[in-house]
N, C-alpha and C positions, 0 to 999 in steps of 0.2 A: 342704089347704094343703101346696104341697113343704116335704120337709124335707132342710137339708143335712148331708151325713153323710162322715165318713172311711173313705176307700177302707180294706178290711182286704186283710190279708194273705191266704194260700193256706193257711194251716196255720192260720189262727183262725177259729171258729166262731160263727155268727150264731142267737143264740139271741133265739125271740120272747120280747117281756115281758108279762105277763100283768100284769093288773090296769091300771090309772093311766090315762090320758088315753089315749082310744082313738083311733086310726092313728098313734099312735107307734110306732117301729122300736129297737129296741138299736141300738147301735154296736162294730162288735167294735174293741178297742183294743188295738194293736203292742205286744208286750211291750218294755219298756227294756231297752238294751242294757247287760249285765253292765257296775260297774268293772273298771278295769283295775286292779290288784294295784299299787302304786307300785313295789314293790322288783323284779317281774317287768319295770315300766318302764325300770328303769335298768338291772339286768340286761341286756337285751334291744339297750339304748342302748350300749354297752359295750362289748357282743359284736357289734356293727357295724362291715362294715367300713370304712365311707362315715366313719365318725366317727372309726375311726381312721388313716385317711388325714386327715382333718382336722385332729386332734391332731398328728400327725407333721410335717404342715406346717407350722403353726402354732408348732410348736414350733423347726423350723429355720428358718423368717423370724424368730422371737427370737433365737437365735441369731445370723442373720446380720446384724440389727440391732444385736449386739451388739460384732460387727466393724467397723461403719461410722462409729455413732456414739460419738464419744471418751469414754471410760471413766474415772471420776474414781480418783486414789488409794486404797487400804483407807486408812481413818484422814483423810481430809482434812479430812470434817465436822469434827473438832475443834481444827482451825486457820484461823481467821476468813479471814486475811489469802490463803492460798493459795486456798480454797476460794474468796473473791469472785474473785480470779485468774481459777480453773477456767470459773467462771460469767462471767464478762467475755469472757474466749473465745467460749466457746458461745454468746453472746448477739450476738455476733461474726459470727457462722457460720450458726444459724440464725434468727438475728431476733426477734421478736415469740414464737414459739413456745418458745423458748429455756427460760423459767419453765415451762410446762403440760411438758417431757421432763421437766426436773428433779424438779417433782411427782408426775408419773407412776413416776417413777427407771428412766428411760431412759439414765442417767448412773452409774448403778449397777445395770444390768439384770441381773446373774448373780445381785444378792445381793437383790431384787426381790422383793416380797410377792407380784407375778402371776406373777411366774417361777416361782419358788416354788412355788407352787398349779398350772401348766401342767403342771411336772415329775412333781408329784404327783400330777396327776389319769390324765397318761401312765403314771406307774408303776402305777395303780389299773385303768385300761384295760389295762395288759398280762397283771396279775394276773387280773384276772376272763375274760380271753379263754383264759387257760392253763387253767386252772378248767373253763370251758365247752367244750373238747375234751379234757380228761383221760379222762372217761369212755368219748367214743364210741372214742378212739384205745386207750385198755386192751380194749374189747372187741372191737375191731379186730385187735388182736395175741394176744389171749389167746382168744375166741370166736369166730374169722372166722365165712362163710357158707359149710361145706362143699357142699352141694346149692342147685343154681339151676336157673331152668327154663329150654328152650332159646331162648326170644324173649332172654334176659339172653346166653348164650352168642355166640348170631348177632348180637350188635351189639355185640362187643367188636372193639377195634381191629385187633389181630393174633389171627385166628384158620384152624386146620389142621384136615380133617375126612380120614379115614380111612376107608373104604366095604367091606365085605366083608372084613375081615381076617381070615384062616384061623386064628384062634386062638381060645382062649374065655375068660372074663371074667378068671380068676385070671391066667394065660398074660398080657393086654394089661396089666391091674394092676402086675404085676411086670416088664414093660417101661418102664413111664408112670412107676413110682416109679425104677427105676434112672434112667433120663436125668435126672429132674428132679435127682436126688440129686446126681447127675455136675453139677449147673450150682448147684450149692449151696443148692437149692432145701428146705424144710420139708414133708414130706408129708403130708396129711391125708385118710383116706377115710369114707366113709357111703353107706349104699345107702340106695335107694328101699324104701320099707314093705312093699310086695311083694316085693323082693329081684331086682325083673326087670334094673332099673340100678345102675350103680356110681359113683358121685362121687367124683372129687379135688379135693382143693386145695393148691395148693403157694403159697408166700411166699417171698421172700428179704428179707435188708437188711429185717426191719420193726424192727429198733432202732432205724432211722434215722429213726423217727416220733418218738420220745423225746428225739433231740437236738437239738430245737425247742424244749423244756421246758428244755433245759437251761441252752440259749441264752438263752432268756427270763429265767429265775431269775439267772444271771451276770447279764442289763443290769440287772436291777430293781435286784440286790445292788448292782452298781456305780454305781446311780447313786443308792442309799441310802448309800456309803462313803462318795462323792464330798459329798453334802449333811453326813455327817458330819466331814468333813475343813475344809470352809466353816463351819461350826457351831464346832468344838473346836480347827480351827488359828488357822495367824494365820499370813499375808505383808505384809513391810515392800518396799516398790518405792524405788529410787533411793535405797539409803543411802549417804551420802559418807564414804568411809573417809580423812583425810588421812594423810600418811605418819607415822609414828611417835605415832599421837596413837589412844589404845583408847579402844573404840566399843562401850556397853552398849548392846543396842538394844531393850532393857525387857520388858514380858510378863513377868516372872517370870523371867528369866533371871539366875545368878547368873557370870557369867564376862564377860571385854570380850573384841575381837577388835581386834588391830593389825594395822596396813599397812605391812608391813617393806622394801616393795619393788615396782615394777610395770615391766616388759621387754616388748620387742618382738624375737621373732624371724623375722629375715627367711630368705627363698632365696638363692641363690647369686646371682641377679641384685642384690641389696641395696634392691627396691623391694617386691616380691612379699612380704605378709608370711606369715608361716609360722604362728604362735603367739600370741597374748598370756597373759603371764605374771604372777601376782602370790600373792608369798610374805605369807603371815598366821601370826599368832602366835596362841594361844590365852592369855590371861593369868586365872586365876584364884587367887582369893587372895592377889593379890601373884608370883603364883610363874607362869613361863612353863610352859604343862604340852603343848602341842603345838602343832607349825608344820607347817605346807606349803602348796607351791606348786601353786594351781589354774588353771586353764586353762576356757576355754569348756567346758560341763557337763560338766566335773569339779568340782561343789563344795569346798569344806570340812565335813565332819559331824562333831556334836561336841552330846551329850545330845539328838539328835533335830533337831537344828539344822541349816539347811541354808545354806549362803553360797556363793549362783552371780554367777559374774563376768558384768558387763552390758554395762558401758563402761568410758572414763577419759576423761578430763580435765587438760590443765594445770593448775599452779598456782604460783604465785610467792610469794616471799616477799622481801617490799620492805623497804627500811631506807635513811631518810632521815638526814645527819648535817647537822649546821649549820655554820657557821663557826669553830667551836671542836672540832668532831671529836665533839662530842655527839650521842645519836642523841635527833631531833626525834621529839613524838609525830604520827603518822596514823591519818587518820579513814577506815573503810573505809563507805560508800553500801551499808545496806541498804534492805529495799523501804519502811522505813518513815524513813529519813535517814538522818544521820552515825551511823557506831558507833567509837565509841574501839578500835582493834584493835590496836593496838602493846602486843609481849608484851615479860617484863622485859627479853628481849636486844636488844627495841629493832628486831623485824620485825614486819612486818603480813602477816597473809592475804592473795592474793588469788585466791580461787576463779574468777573470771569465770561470777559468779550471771547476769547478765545476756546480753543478745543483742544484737547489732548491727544496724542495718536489713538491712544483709546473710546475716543467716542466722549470725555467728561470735561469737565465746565475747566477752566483752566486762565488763569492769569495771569502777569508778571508786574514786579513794583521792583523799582530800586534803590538806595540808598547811597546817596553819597558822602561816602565814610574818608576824610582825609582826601588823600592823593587819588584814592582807586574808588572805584563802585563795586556796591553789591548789590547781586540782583537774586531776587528772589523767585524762583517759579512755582505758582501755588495750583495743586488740581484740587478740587472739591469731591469731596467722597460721601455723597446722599447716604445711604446704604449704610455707612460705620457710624454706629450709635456714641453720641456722647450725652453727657448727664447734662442739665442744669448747672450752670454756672462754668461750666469744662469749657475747654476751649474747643474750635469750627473743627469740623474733622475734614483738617485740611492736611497734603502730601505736599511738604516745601521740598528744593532742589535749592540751595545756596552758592552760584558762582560769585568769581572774584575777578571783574576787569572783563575779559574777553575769552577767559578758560574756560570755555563752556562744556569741555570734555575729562573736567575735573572737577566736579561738585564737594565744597566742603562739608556741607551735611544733603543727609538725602534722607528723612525719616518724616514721620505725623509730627504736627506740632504738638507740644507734649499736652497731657491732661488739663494740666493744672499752670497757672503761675507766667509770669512773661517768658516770651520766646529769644534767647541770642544765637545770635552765629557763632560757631568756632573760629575764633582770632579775633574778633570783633564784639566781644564782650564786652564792650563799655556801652552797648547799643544792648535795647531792649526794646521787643516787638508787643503790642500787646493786638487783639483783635476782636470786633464786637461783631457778631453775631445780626444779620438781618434779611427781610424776603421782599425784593424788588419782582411787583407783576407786570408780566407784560400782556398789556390790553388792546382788540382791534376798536378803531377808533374809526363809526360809520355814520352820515347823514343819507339815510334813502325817502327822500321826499315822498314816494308814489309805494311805499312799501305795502301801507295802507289796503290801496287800490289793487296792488299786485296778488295781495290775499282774495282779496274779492272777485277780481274776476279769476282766479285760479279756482275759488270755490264752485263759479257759475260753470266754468270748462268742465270742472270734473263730475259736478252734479250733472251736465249736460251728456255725456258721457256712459255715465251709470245709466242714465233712463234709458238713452238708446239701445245699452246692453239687454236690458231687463223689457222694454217693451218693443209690441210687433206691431206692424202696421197691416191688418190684413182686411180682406177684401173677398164681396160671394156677389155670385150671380147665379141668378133661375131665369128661367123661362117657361111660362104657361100656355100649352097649346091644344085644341081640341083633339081629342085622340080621332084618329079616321078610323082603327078596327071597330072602334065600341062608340058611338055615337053618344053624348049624354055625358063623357067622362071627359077626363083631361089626362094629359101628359105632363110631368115634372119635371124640369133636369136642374141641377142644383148643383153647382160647383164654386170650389174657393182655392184661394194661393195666399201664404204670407209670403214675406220677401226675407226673414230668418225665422229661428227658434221653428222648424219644419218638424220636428217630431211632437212637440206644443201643440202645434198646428191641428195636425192630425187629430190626436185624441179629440181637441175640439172640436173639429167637422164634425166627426163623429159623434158627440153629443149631442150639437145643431143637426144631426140629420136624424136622429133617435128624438129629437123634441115637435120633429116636422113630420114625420109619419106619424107620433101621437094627437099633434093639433090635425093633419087630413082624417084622421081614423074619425075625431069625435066630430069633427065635421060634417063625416058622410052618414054620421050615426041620426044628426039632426034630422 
């Protein structure tokens, strides 16, 4: 009866079985292939380079995803009203998909649980790859391979051979070490166990192997400060500073900061501008304890504190009187209705919170005149010049109640002189003219340190660009044609800057034929 059996191996042995059911045959059977060690796995996964090309990419597509898609405020999640805003946009924009970024927090991608983990897994990959050429690179500079054999010689890039030189082994030795020394070469020698040959090795530049380590330790630290800095700081975006009115802007901070003032200076042309300027007070305790005027990144600093100028903004302040020279109250349109804004002197804010379909600053105030309201819609027009002492070059739309498809005026406020509605002429508008900045508002603890070691990354970097590590070996042996003489073979390799390289040999070997020449001249 056949029987079927598994092919064995070359290295496994076919032992007959004795006893049992006779014309039976053994099977010899493949040994199992060993596990693999997990922590060898990941080891091994780590110090690949395939996977740190992966990581690295991967890392700056988040990144550039992070440039693309719009980024919500720090702090917005805990304002309903803004943050449905934020999301109404987006929904806007990308559609259907809008909820699945937000979930993912594609919207918040730097401060991101996968971010997060990408960063760290990169900072884990750089560690473990530094780790895994520490050693061979220490024995590299500390251990070289003084003796090779000549199949390694003859197949190095730049290499110079020397035939019959009239000198003898000590005589070449102290030719070989002076040029090398002269090209600021490290010299190393070892003969053969016979003593028939003589080995060099010369090095230059092998610290330059070390400042890849260094490099590396800088990014890991910097991008450990940087996670520290997002951990322990805190940025406030778009804080609205109005003029004379102090701005705690919380965290733990015990001081306000006012807006004493905000300038434009121009060129000599008078359009060109030069500067924007705005002077801040620091008020703590009641007591003004320091001011000054910053300028595009020049902050204000003060306890760690950082106040960098972003933009500005118009702002008015309006003041209705009645027919009796009373100032009337007004209602300023926030995003959620009317807000009662009229302060005791009987002005109302107007920030111009809102946008116009045209892209400009835009706000509404209303007035309650008798039975009905009137509401004003004001766009702000930067662009249309008006004189000193003129009134804001602002675009009012005047409705009445709920007619919003029937404006009783729609023109500039006028030049000159208070502003009334038509039919409501016992009301007079007047408005003063002012520039609210908006400031980011940032405490980065580690900022400091984040320069510094960014300096040490980049200087680390530059040298590696700029310097080579390279490396020569000779060998000195007696010639058998010519008895009395020797043989020279002479070769080098960098590991970059290969056309450098070259020309250099080539110096080093034009400096080695001139020290054998006055040698043999001795």
């Amino acid at each position: 009866m056949a029987q079927r059996a598994t092919p064995a191996t070359k290295s496994a042995s076919v032992k007959p079985q004795t006893g049992g059911q006779k014309g039976t045959v053994a099977v010899a059977v493949a040994p199992r292939r060993a596990r693999r060690d997990p922590v060898d796995v990941i080891w091994n996964l780590f110090c690949s380079i395939r996977f740190a090309v992966v990581l690295n990419v991967s890392l700056a597509l988040a990144a550039m995803l992070g440039t693309i898609i719009p980024q919500m405020q720090p702090g917005i999640q805990n304002f309903e009203v803004e943050l449905n805003q934020f999301l109404e946009a987006a929904r806007g924009r990308y559609g259907d998909i809008s909820g699945l970024l937000y979930w993912a927090g594609f919207y918040g991608l730097y401060n991101s649980l996968w971010f997060r983990m990408l960063v760290m897994v990169v900072v884990f990959s750089i560690i473990i790859c530094t780790l895994n050429r520490w050693q061979p690179v220490m024995r590299l500079i500390n251990e070289p391979t003084v003796r090779v054999n000549d199949a390694f010689l003859q197949g190095l890039t730049e290499k110079a051979q020397f035939r019959a030189v009239p000198v003898d082994q000590a005589q070449a030795h102290e030719a070989l070490r002076a040029s090398l020394k002269r090209s600021r070469y490290r010299v190393l020698m070892e003969k053969t166990p016979d003593g028939s040959a003589m080995h060099l090795y010369a090095d230059r530049d092998r610290w330059s192997k070390l400042v890849t380590f260094v490099s590396h330790a800088a990014l890991v630290t910097l991008i450990l400060v940087a996670a520290g800095i997002a951990s322990f700081g805190w940025r406030e975006q778009s804080v609205y500073f109005y003029p004379g009115e102090p701005v705690n802007v919380g965290h733990g901070t015990d001081f306000s900061v006012r807006n004493d003032g905000f300038s434009i200076d121009y060129y000599a042309d008078g359009v060109t501008v030069k500067e924007y300027k705005n002077r801040l007070a620091v008020i703590e305790d009641g007591k003004e304890v320091l001011t000054k005027t910053i300028i595009v990144n020049d902050p204000l600093q003060y306890k760690g504190v950082n106040f960098f100028l972003v933009s500005y903004q118009p702002v008015l302040y309006a003041t209705a009187l009645d027919g009796s020279g009373r100032a009337a109250g007004l209602r300023r349109m926030g995003a959620s209705g009317p807000i009662t804004d009229t302060t005791p002197s009987g002005e109302a804010v107007v920030d111009f919170s809102f946008t116009s379909p045209d892209n400009l600053p835009m706000d509404l105030l209303q007035l309650p005149a008798g039975e009905q309201i009137v509401t004003l819609e004001m766009t702000y027009y930067q662009d249309v010049a008006r004189g000193a002492g003129e009134n804001p070059p602002v675009y009012v739309r005047a409705f009445v109640d709920k007619e919003f498809e029937k404006p009783i005026y729609d023109a500039f406020l006028p030049r000159t002189g208070p502003f009334r509605v038509p039919g409501f002429e016992q009301y007079s508008f007047t408005f003063r003219k002012d520039t609210t900045t908006v400031l980011e508002v940032a405490k980065d603890p580690g900022l400091l340190y984040v320069g510094i070691f960014f300096g040490i990354m980049t200087l680390g970097f530059t040298l590696s660009l700029y310097t080579t590590f390279t490396r020569c070996w000779a060998k000195i042996a007696p010639s058998e044609e010519k008895p009395g003489t020797v043989n020279i073979t002479l070769g080098g390799l960098a590991e970059k800057n290969k056309v450098t390289f070259e020309r250099d040999f080539e110096r080093l070997a034009t400096r080695v034929r001139d020290a054998l020449a006055k040698a043999a001249a001795k």
